[in-house]
C-alpha positions in Angstrom: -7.2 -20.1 -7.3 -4.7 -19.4 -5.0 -3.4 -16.5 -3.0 -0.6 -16.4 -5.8 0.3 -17.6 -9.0 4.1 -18.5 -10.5 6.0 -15.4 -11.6 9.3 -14.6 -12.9 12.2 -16.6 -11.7 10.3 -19.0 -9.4 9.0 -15.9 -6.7 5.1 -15.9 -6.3 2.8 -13.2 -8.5 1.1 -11.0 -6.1 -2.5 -11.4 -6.7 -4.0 -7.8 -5.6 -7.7 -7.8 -4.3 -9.7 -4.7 -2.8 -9.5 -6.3 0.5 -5.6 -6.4 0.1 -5.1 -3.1 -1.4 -7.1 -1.6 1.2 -4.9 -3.2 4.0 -2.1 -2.2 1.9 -3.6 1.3 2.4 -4.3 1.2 6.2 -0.6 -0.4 6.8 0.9 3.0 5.4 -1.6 5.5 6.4 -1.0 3.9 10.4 2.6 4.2 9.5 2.5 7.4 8.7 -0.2 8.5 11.2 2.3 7.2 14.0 4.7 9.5 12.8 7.2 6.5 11.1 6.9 7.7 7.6 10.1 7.7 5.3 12.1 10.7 4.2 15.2 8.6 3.3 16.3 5.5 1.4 17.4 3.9 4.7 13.7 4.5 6.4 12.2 4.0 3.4 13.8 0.5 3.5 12.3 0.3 6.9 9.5 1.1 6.1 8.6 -1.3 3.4 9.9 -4.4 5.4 7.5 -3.8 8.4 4.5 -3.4 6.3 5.5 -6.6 3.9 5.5 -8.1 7.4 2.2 -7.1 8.6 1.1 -7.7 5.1 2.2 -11.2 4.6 1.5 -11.7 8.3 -2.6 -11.1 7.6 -2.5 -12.8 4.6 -0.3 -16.4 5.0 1.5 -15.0 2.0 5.5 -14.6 1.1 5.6 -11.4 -0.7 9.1 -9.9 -1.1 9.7 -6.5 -0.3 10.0 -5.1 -3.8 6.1 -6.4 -4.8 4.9 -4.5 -2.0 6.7 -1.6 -3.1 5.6 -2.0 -6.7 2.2 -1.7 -5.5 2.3 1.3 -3.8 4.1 2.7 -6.5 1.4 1.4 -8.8 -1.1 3.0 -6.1 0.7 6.7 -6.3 0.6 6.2 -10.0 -2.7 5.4 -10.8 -4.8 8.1 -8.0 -1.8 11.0 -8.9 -1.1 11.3 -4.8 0.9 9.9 -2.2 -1.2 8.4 0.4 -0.9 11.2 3.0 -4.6 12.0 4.1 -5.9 9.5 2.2 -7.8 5.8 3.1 -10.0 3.3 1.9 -13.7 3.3 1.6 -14.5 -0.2 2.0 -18.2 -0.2 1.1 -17.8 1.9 -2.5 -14.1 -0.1 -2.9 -11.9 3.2 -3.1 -9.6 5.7 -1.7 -11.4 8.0 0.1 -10.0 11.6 1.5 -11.8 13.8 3.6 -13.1 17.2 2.4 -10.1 19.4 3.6 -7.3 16.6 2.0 -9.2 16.4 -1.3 -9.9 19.9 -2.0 -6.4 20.6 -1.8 -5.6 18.1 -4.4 -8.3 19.5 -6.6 -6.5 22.8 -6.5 -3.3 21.5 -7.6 
């Protein structure tokens, strides 16, 4: 099968693998770890045009801007956090957080 599959109006269906969520992950946890993170719709726009970059970049793929963003938004949905202080565990296929990150969350 490949990489991706026909969608609406022509543009390619992102096909979303654990190995390509969890570089989805590192992509925004490097971005925010160096400090680039978005607090604005201009920054945010920014923001989700260099990691469909890098993403498309590792991948060969032609993801528009908007599926990467409906993935992450899909990703703060479904694990109830943004993805400050969190990563991926790529041996148990998950987002991971350290002790101090997570406990917080548990307390909310």
């Amino acid at each position: 099968m490949s990489a991706t599959e026909e969608g609406v109006l022509g543009r390619a269906k992102a096909e979303w693998t654990p190995s390509r969520n969890a570089f989805l992950v590192e992509l925004f946890i490097e971005l925010h770890n160096s400090g680039r993170t978005a607090y604005n719709k201009s920054k945010n726009e920014v923001m989700i045009r260099s990691v469909t970059h890098d993403f498309n970049k590792k991948f060969g793929m032609n993801l528009e801007e908007n599926q990467i963003k409906s993935c992450y938004n899909v990703m703060k949905k479904d694990y109830g956090v943004g993805l400050n202080g969190f990563g991926w565990d790529e041996t148990r296929q998950m987002v991971a957080a350290d002790d101090k990150v997570r406990d917080i969350y548990i307390v909310v």
